[in-house]
LUMDREN-916473 format. One line per field, with one value per residue (C-alpha): residue number from 1; x, y, z. Coordinates in Angstrom, 3 decimals, decimal comma. Example, Ala and Ser with C-alpha at 12.3 -4.5 7.8 and 13.67 -1.06 7.14 Angstrom:
pos c(1; 2) .
u c(12,300; 13,670) .
v c(-4,500; -1,060) .
w c(7,800; 7,140) .
//
This chain:
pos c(1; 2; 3; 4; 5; 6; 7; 8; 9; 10; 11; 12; 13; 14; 15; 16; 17; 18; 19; 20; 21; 22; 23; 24; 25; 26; 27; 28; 29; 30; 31; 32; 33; 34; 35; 36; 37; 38; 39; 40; 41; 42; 43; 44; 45; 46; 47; 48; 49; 50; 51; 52; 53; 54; 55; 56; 57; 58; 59; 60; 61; 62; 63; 64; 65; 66; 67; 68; 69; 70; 71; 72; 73; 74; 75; 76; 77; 78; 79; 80; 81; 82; 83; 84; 85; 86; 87; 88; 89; 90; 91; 92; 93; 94; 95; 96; 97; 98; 99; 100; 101; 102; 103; 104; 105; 106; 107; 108; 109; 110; 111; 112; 113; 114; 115; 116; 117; 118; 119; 120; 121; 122; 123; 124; 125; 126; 127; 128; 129; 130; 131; 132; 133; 134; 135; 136; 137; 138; 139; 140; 141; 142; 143; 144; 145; 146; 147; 148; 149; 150; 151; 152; 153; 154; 155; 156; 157; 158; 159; 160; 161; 162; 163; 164; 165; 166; 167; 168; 169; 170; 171; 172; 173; 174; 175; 176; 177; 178; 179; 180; 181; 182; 183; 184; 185; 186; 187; 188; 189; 190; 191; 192; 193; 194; 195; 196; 197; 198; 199; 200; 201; 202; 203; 204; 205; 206; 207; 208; 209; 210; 211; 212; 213; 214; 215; 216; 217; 218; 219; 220; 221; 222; 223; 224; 225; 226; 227; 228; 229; 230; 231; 232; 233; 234; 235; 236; 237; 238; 239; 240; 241; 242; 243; 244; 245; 246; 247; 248; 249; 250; 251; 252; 253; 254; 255; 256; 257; 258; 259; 260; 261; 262; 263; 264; 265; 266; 267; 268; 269; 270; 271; 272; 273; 274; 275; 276; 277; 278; 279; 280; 281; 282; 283; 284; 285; 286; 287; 288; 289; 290; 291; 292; 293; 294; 295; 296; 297; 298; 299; 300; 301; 302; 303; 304; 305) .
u c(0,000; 1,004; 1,517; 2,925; 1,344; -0,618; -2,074; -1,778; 1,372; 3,202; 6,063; 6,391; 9,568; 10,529; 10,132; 12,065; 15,046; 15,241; 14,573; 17,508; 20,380; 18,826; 18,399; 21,809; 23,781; 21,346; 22,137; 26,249; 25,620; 24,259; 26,303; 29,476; 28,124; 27,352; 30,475; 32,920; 30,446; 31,302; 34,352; 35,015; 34,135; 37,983; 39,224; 39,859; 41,771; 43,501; 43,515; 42,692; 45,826; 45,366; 41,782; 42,341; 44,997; 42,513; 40,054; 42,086; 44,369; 41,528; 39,258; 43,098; 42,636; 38,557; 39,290; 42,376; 40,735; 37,561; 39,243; 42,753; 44,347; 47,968; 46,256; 46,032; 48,649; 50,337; 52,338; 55,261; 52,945; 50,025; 51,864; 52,941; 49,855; 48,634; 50,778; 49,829; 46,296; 46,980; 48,907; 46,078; 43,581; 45,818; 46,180; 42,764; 41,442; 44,147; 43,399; 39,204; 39,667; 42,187; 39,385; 36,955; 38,962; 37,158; 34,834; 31,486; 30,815; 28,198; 30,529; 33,821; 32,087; 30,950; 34,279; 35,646; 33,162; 34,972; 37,713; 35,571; 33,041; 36,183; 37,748; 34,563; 33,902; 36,965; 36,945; 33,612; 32,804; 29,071; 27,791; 25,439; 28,411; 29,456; 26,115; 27,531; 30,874; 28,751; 26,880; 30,038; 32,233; 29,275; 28,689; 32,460; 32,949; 30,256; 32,580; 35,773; 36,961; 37,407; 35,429; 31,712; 29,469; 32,070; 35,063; 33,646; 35,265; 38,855; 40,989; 43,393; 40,703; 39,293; 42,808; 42,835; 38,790; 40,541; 43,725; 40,942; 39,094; 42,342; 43,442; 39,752; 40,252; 43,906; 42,086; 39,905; 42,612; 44,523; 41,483; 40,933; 44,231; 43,779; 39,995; 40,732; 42,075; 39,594; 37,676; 38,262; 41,534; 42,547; 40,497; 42,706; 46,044; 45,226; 43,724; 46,484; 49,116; 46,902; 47,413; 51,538; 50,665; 48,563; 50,338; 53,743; 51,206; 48,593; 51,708; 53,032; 50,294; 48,535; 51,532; 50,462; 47,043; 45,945; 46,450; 43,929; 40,854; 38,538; 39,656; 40,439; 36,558; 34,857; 37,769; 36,592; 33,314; 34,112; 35,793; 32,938; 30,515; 32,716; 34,582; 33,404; 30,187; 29,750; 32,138; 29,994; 26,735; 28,461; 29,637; 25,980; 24,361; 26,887; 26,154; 22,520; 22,474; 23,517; 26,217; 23,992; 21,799; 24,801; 26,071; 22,669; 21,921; 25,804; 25,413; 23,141; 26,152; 27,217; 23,338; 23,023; 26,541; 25,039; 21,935; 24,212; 26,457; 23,743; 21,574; 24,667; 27,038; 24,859; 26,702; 24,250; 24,989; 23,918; 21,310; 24,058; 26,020; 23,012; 23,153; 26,406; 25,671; 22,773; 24,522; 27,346; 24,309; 23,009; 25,785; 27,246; 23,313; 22,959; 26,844; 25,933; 22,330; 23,556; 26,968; 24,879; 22,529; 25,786; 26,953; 23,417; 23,462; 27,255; 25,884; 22,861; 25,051; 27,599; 24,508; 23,986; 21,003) .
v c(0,000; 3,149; 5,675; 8,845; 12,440; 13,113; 16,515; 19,945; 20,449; 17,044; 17,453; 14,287; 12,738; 13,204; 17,072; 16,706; 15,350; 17,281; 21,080; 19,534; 20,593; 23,197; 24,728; 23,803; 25,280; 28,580; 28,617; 28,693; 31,542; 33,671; 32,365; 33,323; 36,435; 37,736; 36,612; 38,717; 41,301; 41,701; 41,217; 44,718; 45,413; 44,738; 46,771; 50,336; 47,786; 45,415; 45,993; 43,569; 41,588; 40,712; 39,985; 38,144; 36,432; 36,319; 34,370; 32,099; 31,445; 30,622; 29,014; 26,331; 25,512; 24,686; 22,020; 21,198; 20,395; 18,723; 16,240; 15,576; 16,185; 13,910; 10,378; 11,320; 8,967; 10,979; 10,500; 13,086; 14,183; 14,718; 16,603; 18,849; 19,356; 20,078; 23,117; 24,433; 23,768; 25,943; 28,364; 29,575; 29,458; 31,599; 34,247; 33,626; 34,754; 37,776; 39,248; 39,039; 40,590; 43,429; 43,996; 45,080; 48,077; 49,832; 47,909; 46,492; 42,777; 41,801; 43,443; 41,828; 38,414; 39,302; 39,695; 36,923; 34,771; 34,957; 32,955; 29,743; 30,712; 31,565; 27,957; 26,214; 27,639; 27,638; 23,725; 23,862; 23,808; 24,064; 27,134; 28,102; 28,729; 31,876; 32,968; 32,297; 34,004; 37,195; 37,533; 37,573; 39,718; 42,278; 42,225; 42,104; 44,979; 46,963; 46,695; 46,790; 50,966; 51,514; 54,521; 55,560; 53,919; 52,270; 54,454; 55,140; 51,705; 51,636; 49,976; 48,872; 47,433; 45,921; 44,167; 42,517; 40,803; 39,253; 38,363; 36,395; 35,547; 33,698; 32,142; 30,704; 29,133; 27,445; 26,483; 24,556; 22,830; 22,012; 21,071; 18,573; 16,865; 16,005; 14,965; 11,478; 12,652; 12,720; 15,986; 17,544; 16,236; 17,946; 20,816; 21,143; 20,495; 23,597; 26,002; 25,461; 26,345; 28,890; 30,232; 30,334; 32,367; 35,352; 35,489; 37,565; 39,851; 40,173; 40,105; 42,990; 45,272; 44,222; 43,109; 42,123; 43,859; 39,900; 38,218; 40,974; 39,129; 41,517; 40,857; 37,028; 36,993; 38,594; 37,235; 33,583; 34,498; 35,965; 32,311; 30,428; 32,331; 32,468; 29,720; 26,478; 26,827; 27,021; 24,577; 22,031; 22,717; 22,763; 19,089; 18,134; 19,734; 17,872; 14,457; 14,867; 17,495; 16,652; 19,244; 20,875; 21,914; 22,594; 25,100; 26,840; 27,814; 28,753; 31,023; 33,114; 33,872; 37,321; 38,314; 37,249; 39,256; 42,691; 41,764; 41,761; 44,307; 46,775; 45,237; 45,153; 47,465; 49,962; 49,263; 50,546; 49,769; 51,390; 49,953; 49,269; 47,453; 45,451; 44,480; 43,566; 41,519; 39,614; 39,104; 37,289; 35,368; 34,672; 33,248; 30,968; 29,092; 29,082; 27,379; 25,106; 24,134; 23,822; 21,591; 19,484; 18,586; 18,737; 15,131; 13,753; 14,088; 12,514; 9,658; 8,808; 8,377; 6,363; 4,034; 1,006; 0,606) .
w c(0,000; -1,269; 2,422; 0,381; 1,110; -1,317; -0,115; -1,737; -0,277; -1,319; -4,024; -6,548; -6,007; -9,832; -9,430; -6,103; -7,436; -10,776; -8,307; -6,055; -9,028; -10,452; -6,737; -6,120; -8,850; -8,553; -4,836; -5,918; -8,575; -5,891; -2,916; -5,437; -6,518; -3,057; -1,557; -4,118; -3,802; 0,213; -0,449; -2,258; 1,083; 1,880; -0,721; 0,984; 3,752; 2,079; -1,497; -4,181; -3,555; 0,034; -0,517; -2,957; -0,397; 2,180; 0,003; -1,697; 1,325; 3,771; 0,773; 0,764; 4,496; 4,571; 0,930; 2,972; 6,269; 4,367; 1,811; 3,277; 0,029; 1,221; 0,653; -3,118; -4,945; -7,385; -10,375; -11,823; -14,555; -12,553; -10,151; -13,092; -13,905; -10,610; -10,211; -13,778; -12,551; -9,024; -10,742; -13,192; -10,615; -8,400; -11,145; -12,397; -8,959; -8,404; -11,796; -11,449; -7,944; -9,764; -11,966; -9,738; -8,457; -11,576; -13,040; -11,668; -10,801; -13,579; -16,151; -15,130; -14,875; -18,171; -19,809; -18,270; -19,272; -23,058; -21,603; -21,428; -24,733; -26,917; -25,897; -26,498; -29,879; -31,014; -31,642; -33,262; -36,995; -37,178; -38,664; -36,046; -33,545; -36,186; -34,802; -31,324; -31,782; -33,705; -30,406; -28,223; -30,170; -30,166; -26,840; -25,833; -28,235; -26,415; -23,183; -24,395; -23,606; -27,358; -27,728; -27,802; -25,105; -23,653; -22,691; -18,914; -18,728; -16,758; -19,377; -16,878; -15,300; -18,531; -19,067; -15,872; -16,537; -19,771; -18,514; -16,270; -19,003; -20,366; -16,985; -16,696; -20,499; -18,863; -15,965; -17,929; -20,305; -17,101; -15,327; -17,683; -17,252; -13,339; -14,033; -13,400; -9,962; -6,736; -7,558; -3,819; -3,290; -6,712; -5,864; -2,764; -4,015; -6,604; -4,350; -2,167; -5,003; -6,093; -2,114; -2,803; -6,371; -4,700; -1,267; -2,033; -3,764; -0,396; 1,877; -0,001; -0,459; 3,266; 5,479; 8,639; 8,415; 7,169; 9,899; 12,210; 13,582; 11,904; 8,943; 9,270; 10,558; 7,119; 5,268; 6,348; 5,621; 2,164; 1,618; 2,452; 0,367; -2,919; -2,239; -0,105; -0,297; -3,960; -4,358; -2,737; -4,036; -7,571; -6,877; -5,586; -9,172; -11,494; -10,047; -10,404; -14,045; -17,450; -18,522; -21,082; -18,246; -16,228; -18,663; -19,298; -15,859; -15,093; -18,117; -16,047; -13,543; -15,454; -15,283; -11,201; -10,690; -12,107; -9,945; -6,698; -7,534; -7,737; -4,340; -2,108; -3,967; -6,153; -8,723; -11,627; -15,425; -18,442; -21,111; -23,059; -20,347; -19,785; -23,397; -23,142; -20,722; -22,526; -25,783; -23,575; -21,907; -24,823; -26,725; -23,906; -23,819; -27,238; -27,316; -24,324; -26,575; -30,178; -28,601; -26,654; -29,880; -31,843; -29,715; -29,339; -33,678; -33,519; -31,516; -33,494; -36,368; -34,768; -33,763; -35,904; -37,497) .
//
């Protein structure tokens, strides 16, 4: 006999499980976005480098503490590759949080976002991704300060969003290399080499001011939001999402930035900015769609008939 609730109130178990991921990966858009949006918070204090410090250094001990990264059996090339991997994502982070000296959230996620696209298109051969590639380039072009609209943008600042936007496209070629590696042990090995990249940088610009209570308190706090806890609910959305849907909703990220930059920092952009914005949107879903149908059409023709 069947004892479910079956009142008003009771949620199928299907719809359950597929609102799990979607909540997940939605709750570590916004838990990421609000996190780096405090932490500007620690810019007039400790600069960009020794947030950046602060974040990635305390982000190394919570992965550290939580998957033990030392019982991971390692080989010389994956070791290798382990330090490429930390070393991007160390200069990935320092150059994002360099960014945002000048430049608002939603806009630097933005541009960094064409780190990623540019890598995934540039492997493709369809003619629909031109489409893709159109979209970005426009709204890329709409941000980059080369005159009209867009020279209120810092250029300096500018610079340091693609130097992310590169990093991010290195993380992910490196990434791919230690895949076959325990994901949190990996995870941890890199963030902690990331740690060594950015610390001469926070230790120079912030000295001793790092190591305050005050600031170890919202530092640890800015690590959990835009670091741990993300990470986590990430890793609960991939094991239960395809990556299509993965990619969709993470495409949003650039959108849910500009939302909390303007609620917590009032960071408010133009229409054009928000344009910007939406053509970079726009081209990572319709990339993450048409490559997704692009395999399901390579299968069906590798399937005997």
């Amino acid at each position: 006999m069947d004892s479910s609730p079956r009142g008003p109130s009771a949620v199928p178990v299907g719809l359950a499980a597929t609102l799990l991921p979607v909540a997940a990966l939605l709750g570590s858009i916004v838990s990421l976005s609000v996190g780096t949006s405090f932490a500007k918070h620690l810019f007039p204090v400790l600069g960009a480098e020794g947030t950046t410090t602060l974040r990635v250094g305390l982000s190394a001990l919570m992965l550290v503490a939580l998957w033990r990264p030392w019982r991971l059996r390692l080989s010389g090339a994956d070791r290798r590759s382990l330090l490429l991997y930390g070393a991007v994502l160390g200069a990935m982070n320092l150059l994002f949080y360099l960014s945002l000296r000048t430049i608002p959230l939603g806009l630097a996620i933005a541009i960094e976002f064409s780190g990623p696209l540019t890598l995934a298109l540039a492997v493709s051969r369809r003619a629909i991704d031109f489409a893709w590639i159109a979209c970005a380039v426009l709204g890329l072009s709409l941000l980059l300060p080369l005159g009209g609209v867009s020279t209120r943008l810092d250029p300096i600042g500018v610079g340091c969003a693609l130097g992310a936007a590169l990093c991010w496209a290195l993380y992910i070629v490196f990434g791919q290399r230690v895949g076959h590696l325990h994901g949190g042990r990996a995870v941890a090995i890199g963030m902690s080499v990331a740690a060594l990249v950015v610390m001469p940088f926070g230790i120079a610009k912030a000295g001793a001011l790092l190591l305050e209570p005050a600031m170890l308190g919202f530092g640890l706090a800015v690590a959990a939001l835009s670091s741990a806890l993300p990470y986590t609910l990430e890793m609960v959305a991939l094991k239960r999402m395809s990556k299509q849907s993965f990619g969709v909703l993470l495409s949003l990220e650039p959108a849910v930035g500009s939302l909390a930059g303007l609620a917590i920092l009032g960071e408010r952009l133009s229409p054009t900015e928000w344009l910007a914005i939406a053509l970079i949107v726009l081209a990572s879903l319709g990339n993450t769609v048409s490559s997704h149908r692009g395999r399901v059409a390579a299968a069906a023709a590798m399937t005997p008939t």
